[in-house]
C-alpha positions in Angstrom: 85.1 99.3 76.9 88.7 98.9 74.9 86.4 99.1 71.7 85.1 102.5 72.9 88.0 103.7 74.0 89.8 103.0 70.9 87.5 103.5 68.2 89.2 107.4 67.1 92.7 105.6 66.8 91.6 103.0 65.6 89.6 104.4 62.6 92.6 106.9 62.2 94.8 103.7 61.6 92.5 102.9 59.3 92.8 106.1 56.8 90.3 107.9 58.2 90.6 112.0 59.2 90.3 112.8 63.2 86.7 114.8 62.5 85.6 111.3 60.2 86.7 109.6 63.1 84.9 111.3 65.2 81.7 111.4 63.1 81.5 107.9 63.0 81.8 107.9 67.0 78.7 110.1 66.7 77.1 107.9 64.2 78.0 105.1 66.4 76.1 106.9 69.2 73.2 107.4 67.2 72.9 103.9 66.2 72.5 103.0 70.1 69.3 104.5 70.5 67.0 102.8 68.4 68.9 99.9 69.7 68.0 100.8 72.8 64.1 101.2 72.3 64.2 98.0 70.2 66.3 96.0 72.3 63.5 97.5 75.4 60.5 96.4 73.3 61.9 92.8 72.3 63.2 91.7 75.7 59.1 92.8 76.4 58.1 90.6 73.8 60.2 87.7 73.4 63.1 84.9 75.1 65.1 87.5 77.1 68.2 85.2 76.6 67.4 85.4 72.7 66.8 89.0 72.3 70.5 89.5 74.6 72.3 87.0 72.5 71.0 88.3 69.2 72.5 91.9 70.5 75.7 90.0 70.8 75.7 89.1 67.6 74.9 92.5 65.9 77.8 93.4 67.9 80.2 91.0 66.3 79.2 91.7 62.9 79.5 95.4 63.8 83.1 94.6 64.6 83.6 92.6 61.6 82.7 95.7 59.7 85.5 97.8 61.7 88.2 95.4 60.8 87.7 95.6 57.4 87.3 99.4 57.1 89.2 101.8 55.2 87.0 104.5 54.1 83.9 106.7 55.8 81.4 104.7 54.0 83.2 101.1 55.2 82.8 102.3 58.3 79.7 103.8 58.4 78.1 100.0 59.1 79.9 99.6 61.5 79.1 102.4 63.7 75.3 101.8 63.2 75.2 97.8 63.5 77.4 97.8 66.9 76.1 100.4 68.0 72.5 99.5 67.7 73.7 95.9 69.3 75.4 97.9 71.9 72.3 100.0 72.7 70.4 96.5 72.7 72.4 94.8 75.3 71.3 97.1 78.3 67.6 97.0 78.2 67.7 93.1 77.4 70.5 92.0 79.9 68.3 94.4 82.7 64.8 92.5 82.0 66.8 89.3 82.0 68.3 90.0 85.3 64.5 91.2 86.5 63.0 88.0 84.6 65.5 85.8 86.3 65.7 87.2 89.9 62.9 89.6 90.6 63.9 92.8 92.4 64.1 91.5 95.9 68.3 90.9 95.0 68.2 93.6 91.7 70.8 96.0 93.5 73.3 93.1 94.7 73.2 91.4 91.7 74.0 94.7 89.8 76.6 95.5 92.5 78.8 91.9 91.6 78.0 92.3 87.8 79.4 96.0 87.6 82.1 95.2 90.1 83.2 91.9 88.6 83.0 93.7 84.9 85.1 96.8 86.1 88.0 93.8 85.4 87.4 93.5 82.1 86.7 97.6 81.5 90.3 98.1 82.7 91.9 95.1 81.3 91.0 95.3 78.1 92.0 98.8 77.1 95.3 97.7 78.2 95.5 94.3 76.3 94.3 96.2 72.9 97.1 99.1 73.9 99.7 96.6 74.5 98.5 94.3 71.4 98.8 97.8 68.8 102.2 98.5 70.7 103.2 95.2 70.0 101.7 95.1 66.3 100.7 98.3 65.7 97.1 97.4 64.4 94.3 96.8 66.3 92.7 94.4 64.4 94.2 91.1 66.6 93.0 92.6 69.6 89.3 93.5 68.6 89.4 90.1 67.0 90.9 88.7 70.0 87.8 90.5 71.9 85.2 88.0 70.2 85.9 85.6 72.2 84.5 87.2 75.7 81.9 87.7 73.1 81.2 84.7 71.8 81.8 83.3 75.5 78.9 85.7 76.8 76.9 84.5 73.8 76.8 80.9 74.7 76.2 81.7 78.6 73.3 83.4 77.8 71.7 81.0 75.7 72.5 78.1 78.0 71.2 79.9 80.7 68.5 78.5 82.8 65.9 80.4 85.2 67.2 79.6 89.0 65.3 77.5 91.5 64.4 80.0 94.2 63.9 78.0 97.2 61.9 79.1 100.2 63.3 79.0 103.8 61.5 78.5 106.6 62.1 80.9 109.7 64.3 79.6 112.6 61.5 81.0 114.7 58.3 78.7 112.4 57.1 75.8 113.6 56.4 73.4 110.9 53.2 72.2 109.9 52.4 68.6 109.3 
């Protein structure tokens, strides 16, 4: 969330006008809907954990492409490549969540995922204020922001399906 919040001042830091700025937001935008579709039809097709982790990814390289920008065109990549990884990330983390535990838990499991990730949507516009306060760039803090990134990235691959286990009714006699 810091990266959305801050992509205008940060791509004004980085030479660009307020309306390219906010073209490449738009751009950005754009480049999460075929994302989106792809990312949908993948996760149908393929390792859910892969096709999630490989959206992390396009995501880091997208960033890469931000911290090196100074122009329009230099950033230009980066609004289509993280944003496409971006737009990726939803469809593929949802079918791994369905893949993994069905729909019989869906709306608890999205409950603690959104709640426990409302920590990080409001601590990490504050840590890439503070870090352009402090240096004023923000290029240490979205580098800084990898590692949740690369983090995620190994979780998901090292993920495993869980063991549902079946319980057996107080009320149930058990058969021999």
């Amino acid at each position: 969330s810091a990266l959305v919040i801050f992509q205008i001042p940060a791509l004004k830091t980085y030479g660009l006008t307020p309306s390219a700025a906010g073209m490449i937001v738009l751009f950005w935008g754009i480049g999460s809907i075929p994302g989106r579709i792809f990312g949908g039809f993948m996760a149908d097709k393929f390792d859910k954990r892969l096709v999630y982790s490989g959206s992390i990814i396009v995501q880091m390289i997208g960033i890469a492409f931000l911290v090196t920008a100074d122009s329009f065109a230099e950033a230009l990549p980066y609004a289509l490549i993280h944003g496409s990884g971006w737009g990726a990330t939803t469809p593929s983390r949802l079918a791994l969540q369905g893949e993994f535990w069905g729909r019989s838990i869906f709306g608890r499991l999205m409950g603690l995922q959104m709640g426990l990730s409302a920590f990080g949507g409001i601590l990490s516009p504050l840590f890439v204020g503070w870090m352009f306060d402090r240096n004023g760039t923000y290029d240490t803090a979205f580098v800084i922001l990898f590692v949740p990134l690369v983090l995620c990235f190994v979780l998901v691959l090292t993920m495993r399906r869980p063991q549902m286990t079946t319980t057996v009714p107080e009320h149930a006699t058990p058969t021999t």
